[in-house]
N, C-alpha and C positions, 0 to 999 in steps of 0.2 A: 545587505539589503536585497530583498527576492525580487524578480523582475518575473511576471509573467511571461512565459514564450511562446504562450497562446496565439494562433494568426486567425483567428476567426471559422477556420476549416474542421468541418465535420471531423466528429469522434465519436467511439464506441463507450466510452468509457475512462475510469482510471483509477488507479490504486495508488497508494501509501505506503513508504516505509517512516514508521514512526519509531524513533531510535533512543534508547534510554544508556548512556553509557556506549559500551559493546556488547546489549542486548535491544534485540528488536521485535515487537509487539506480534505478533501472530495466532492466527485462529485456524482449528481443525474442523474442514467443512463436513457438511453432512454426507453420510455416505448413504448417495443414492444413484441408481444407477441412471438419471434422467436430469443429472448437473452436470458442467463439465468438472474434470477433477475429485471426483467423490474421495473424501478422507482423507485429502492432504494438508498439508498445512499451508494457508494462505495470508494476506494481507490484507488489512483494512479498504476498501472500495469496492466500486461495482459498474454497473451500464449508468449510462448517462440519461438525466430526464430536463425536457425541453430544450430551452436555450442556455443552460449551466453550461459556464467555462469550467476546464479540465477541475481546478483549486478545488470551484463551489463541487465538483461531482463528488470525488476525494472525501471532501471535509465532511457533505452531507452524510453520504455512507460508514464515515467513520465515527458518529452521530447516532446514526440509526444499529449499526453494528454494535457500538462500545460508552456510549453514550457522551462520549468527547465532544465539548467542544474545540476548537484547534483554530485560532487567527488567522488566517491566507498569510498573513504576514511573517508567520513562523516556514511557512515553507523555505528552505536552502536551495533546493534541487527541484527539476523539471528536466522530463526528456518527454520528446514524443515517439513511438514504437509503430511497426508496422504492427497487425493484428496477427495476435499468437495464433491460430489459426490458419493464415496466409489468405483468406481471405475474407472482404468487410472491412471498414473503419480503422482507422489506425487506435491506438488507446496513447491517454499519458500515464507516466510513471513520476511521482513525486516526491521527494525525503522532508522530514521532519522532525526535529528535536519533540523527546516527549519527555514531560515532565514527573520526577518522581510524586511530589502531588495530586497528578491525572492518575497514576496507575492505582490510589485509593478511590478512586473517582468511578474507575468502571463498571457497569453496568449493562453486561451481556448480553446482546438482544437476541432474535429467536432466530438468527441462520449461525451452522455452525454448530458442533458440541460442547467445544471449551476450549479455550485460551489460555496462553502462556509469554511472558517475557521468555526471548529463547537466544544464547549467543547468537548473534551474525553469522558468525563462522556456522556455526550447526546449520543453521537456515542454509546457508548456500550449499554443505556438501549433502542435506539428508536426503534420501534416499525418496521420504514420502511427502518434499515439498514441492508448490507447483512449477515446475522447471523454468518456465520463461521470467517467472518473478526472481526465481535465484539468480537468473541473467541479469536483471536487472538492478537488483542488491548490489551484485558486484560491478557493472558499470557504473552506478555510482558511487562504491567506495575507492574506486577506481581513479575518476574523476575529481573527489574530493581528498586526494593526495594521501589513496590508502587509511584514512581514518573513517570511523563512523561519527555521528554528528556528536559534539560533544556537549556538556553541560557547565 
């Protein structure tokens, strides 16, 4: 059962790892030179809008992103991060089982080039993924006793 570990405190944000098996959902952002990260391979989420807890920012983005819907409920995992940057808001990071019937389901929205289910393993050692999220991948497979979420 997910327990929210939301305390009410200011956020910048928060991403998604949405896990199929021992593959996890990822998009290759636009390369531009006026994003941060241009052209790596990134995770479902984004900045946070109004009063959204970490869940609703996630889910929403992951919505507008891929066209998912995704239950708060299905969340497993929750951390909260200082900001990749070192300075500004902290962000959260949250896991989720994804469904092989959602990955029929997707529907690319317009940030980003194109998307792939991609090993875990790749994600974390590539070369051109967004580094702080690979940290975070692996502290939660870490966390969740070396496995990814399973099905």
């Amino acid at each position: 059962m997910w327990i929210d570990i939301w305390d009410g405190r200011p956020f910048a944000g928060a991403k998604i790892a949405l896990i199929l098996g021992t593959e996890i959902l990822v998009y290759r952002r636009d390369d531009r030179p006026d994003i941060p990260f241009p052209g790596l391979w990134d995770l479902p989420g984004g900045g946070r809008e109004t009063d959204e807890s970490p869940a609703d920012c996630a889910l929403r983005e992951t919505h507008e992103e891929f066209g998912l819907i995704i239950e708060p409920e299905r969340i497993v995992w929750q951390r909260r991060y200082p900001s990749w940057s070192g300075t500004g808001a902290a962000a959260y990071f949250c896991a989720a089982p994804l469904l092989p019937v959602e990955v029929e389901k997707i529907r690319f929205g317009s940030e980003g080039t194109d998307w792939t289910l991609m090993p875990v393993e790749w994600f974390i050692a590539h070369q051109q993924a967004v580094p702080h999220l690979q940290e975070r991948v692996f502290d939660y497979l870490r966390s969740a006793e070396n496995s990814p979420v399973q099905q």
